[in-house]
C-alpha positions in Angstrom: -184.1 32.0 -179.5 -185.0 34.8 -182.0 -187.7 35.1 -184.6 -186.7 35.2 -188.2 -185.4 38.3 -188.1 -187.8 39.7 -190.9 -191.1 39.1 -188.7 -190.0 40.7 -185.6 -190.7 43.9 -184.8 -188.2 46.4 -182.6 -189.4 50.0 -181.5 -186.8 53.1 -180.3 -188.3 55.3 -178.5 -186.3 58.8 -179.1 -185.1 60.0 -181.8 -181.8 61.7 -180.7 -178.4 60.9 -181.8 -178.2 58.0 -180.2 -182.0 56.4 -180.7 -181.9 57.4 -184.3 -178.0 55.5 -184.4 -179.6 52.6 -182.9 -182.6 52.6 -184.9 -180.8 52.1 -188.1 -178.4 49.5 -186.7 -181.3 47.4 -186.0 -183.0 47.9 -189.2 -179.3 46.9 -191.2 -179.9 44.0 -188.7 -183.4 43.4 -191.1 -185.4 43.8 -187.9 -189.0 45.7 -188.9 -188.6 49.3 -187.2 -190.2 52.0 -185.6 -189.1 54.5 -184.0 -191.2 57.2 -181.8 -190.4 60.9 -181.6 -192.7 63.2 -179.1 -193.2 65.7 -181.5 -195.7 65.1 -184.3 -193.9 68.3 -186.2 -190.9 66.7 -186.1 -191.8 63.2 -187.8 -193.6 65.2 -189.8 -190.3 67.1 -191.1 -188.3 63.3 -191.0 -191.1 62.1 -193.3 -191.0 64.6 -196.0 -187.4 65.3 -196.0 -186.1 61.7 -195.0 -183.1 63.1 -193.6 -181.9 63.8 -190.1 -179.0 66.0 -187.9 -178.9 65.6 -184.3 -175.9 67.9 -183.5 -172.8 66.6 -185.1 -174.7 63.5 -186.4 -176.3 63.4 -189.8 -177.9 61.2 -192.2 -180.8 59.7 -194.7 -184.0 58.3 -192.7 -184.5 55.0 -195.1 -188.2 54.1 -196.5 -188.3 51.4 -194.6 -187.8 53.0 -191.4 -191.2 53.8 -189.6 -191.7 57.0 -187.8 -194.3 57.8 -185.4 -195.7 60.1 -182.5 -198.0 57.4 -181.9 -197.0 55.5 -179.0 -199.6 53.0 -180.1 -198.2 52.2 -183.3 -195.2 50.5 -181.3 -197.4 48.2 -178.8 -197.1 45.7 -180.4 -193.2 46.0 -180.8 -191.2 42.5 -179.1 -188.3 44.4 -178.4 -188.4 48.5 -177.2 -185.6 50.3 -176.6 -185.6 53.6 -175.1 -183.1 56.2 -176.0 -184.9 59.2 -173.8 -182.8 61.6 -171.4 -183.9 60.2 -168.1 -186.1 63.5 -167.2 -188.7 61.9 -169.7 -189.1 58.6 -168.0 -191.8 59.6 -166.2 -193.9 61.3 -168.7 -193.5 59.2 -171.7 -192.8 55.4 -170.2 -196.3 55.5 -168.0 -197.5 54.9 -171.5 -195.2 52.1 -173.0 -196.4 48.7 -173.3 -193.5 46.8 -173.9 -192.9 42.7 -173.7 -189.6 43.1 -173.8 -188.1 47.1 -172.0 -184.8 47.9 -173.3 -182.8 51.0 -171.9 -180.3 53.1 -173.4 -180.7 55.7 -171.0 -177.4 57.2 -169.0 -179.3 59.2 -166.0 -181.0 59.0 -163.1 -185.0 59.3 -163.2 -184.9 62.8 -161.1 -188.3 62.2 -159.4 -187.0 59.3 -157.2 -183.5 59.3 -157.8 -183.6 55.9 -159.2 -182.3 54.1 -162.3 -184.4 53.8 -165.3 -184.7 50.0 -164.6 -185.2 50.7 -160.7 -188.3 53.5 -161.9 -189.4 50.6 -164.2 -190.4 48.5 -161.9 -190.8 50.7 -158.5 -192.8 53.1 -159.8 -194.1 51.1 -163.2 -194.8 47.9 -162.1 -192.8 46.5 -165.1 -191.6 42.7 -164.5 -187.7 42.6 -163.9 -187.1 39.5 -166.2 -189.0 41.8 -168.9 -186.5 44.5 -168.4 -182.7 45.0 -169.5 -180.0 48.0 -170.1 -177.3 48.1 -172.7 -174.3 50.6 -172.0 -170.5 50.5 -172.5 -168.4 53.1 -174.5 -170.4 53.8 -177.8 -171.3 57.4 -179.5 -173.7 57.4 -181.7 -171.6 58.9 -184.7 -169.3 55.6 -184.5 -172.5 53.2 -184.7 -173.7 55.1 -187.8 -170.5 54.8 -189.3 -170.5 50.7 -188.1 -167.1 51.5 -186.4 -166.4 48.4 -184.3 -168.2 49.1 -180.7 -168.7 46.6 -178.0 -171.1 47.5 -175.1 -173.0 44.7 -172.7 -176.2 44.5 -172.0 -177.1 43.6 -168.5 -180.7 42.0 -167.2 -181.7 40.1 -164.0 -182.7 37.2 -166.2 -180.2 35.7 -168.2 -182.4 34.8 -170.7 -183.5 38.1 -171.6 -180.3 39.5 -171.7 -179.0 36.8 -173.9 -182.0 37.5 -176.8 -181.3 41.5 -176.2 -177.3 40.7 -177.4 -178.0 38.2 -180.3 -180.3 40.7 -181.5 -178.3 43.8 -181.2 -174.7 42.3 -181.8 -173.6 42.4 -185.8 -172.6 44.7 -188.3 -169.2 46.1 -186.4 -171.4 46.0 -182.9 -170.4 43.4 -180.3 -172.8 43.2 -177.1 -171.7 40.8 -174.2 -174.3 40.3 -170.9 -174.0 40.7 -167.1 -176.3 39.3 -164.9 -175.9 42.5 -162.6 -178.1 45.1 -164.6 -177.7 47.8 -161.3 -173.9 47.5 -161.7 -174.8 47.7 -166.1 -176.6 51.0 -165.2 -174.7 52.7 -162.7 -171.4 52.6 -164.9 -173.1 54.3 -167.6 -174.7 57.0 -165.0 -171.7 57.5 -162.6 -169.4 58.5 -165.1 -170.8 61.4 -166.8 -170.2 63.2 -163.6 -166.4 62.4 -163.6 -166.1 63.0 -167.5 -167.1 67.0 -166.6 -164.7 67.2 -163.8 -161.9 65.8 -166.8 -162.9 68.3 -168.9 -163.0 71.1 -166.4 -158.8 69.9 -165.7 -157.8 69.7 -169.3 -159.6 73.4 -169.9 -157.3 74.8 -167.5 -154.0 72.6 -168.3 -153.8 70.9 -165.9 -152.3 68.0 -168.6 -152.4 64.3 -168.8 -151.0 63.7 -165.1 -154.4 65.2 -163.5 -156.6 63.5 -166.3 -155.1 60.1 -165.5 -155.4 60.4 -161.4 -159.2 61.9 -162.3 -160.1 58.9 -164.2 -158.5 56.6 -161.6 -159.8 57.9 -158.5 -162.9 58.7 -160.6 -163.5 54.9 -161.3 -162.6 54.3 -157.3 -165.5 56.9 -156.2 -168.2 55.3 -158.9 -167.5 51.8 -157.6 -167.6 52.5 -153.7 -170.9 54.3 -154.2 -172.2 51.5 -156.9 -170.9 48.9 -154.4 -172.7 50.4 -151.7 -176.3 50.5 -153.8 -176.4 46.9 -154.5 -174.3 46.2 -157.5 -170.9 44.5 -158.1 -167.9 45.6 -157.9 -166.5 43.9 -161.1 -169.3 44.9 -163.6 -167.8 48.6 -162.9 -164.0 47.4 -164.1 -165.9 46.5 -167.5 -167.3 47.9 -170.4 -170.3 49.9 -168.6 -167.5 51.1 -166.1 -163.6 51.9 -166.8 -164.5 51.3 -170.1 -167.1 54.0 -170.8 -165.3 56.3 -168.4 -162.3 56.4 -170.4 -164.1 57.5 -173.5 -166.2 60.1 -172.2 -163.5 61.6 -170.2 -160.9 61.7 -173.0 -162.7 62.2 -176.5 -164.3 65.5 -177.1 -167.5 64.4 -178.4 -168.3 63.7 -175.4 -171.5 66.0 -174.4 -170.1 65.8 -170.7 -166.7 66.4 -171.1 -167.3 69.6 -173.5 -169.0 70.6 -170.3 -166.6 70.4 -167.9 -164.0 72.1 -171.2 -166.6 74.9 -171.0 -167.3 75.2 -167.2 -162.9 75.3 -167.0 -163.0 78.1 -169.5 -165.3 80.5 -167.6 -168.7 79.8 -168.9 -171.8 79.5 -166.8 -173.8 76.4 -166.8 -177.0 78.1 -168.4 -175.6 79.5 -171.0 -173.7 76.0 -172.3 -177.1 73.8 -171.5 -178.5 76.3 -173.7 -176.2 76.2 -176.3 -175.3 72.6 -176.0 -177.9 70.9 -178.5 -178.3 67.5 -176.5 -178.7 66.6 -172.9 -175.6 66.3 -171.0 -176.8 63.7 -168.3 -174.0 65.0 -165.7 -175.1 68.0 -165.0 -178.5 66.7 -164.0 -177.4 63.5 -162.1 -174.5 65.3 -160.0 -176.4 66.2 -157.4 -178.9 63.4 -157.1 -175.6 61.2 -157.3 -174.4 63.2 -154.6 -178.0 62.7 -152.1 -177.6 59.1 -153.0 -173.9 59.0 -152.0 -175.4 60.7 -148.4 -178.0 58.3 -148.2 -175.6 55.2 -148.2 -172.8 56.9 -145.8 -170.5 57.0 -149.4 -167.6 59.7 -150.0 -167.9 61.5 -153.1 -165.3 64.0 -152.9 -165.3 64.6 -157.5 -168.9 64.6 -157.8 -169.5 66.9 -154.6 -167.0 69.6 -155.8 -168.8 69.1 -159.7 -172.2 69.7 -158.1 -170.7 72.6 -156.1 -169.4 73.7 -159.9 -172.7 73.7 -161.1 -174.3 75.3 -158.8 -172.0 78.4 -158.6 -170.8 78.1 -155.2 -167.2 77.4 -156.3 -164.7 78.7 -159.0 -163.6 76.1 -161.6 -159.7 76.6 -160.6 -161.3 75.8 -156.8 -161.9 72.4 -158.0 -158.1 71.0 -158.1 -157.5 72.8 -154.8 -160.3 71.6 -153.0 -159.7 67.6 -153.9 -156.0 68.1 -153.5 -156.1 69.9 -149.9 -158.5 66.3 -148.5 -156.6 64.6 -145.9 -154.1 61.8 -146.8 -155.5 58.1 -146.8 -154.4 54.7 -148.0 -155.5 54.1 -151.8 -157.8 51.8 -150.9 
């Protein structure tokens, strides 16, 4: 069971469009917040001005909504989410105490080529019942706006995962739980890689025909590989899953997808990372999706051609060719 809702205390750690989304849901949920930015220059400039853009997402940083580079001021915190591109696990999360380790990350930790959770407690030492993930289709501009949103938040203890969803779910945001938090993460990490290869077939025209057989056997390559890594099969037919693949690889707000758009019309990958404004966890987790996929004896064919995108060693028009010319095989 909660706390009143007034006397507990929940902490988001990072500040992007996304941490900064859920950071004010949770304080219209009258929870006390905090949330933690790594540069002191920056809560600095959230402090005086008490307004914030993080790319196409804007808004008012209310009074009552603590801002720190301290990550002391949020040990106390009894729930903490963190909203960081998975590249910062390791630096900032060492440092983290947390009763209670929420993760709104959509990457793999790039060190070990494990899932936040996984890093959590491999390399952490974090107790698994203390830990949990939310993911399902949700972008931080339709959270703001308290569009309706449902997501699911997925823990090894049921417990935990129950208090994580009564906490989170209300104003327009429904959160369900799975008991298989590996399934929960790989959804939400799997599919970022297929969203760029979606966008790399509607930037060349290849219409709604292509999209549709991308997402499909997209969805059919995420769940052989997830299957394969310990997770099941059904928590990737969900909202973590299908679910969040469909939105990333149709709607063009999608940091991933405008990728793949941009890849298909000729640009190179430094210059849109560059440009880009936000992490788009794809290009990072393609080819560490692609070792694990190697590791367990799992064909990748979408994310082996994406990585081979990425690095330059094939021509975006290659792509279609190259998946099309594989042998013929049963469906499933």
């Amino acid at each position: 069971m909660l706390k009143n809702a007034a006397s507990m205390h929940v902490a988001v750690v990072g500040l992007g469009a996304w941490g900064m989304a859920l950071a004010l849901h949770a304080l219209r949920r009258g929870f006390k917040i905090t949330g933690w930015h790594h540069d002191p220059g920056e809560v600095a400039r959230l402090l005086s001005t008490r307004s914030f853009q993080r790319g196409s997402v804007s808004g008012v940083v209310p009074g009552n909504l603590a801002v720190t580079s301290d990550l002391s001021q949020i040990a106390d915190a009894d729930i903490t989410i963190v909203a960081l591109p998975a590249s910062a696990w390791e630096e900032v999360i060492p440092n983290v105490k947390a009763k209670i380790l929420v993760s709104a990350t959509k990457g793999l930790e790039p060190t070990t080529t494990s899932t936040p959770l996984q890093y959590a407690t491999s390399a952490l030492s974090f107790e698994r019942d203390s830990l949990a993930v939310i993911s399902g289709p949700s972008f931080a501009s339709d959270l703001m706006a308290e569009r309706p949103i449902s997501v699911v938040a997925g823990s090894s203890s049921e417990k935990t995962a129950a208090l994580v969803a009564e906490a989170l779910s209300g104003n327009s945001l429904r959160i369900y739980t799975s008991a298989d938090p590996l399934g929960v993460e790989l959804g939400g990490i799997l599919k970022n890689v297929i969203a760029i290869a979606a966008g790399v077939s509607d930037a060349l025209s290849y219409g709604p025909s292509a999209r549709a057989a991308l997402i499909s056997r997209g969805l059919a390559e995420m769940t052989r590989l997830a299957v394969a890594l310990g997770a099941d099969s059904q928590t990737l037919f969900g909202l973590s899953g299908l679910g969040d693949l469909v939105m990333t690889a149709t709607e063009n707000q999608s940091r991933n997808r405008t990728v793949g758009l941009r890849l298909g019309a000729g640009e190179k990958i430094g210059d849109i990372t560059a440009s880009l404004g936000s992490v788009a966890e794809g290009v990072s987790t393609a080819p560490l999706v692609q070792h694990l996929a190697a590791k367990a004896g799992v064909e990748v064919p979408i994310t082996e051609h994406i990585s081979k995108l990425l690095a330059g060693d094939i021509a975006a028009r290659d792509l279609a060719a190259a998946l099309l010319a594989r042998p013929l095989r049963s469906e499933f």
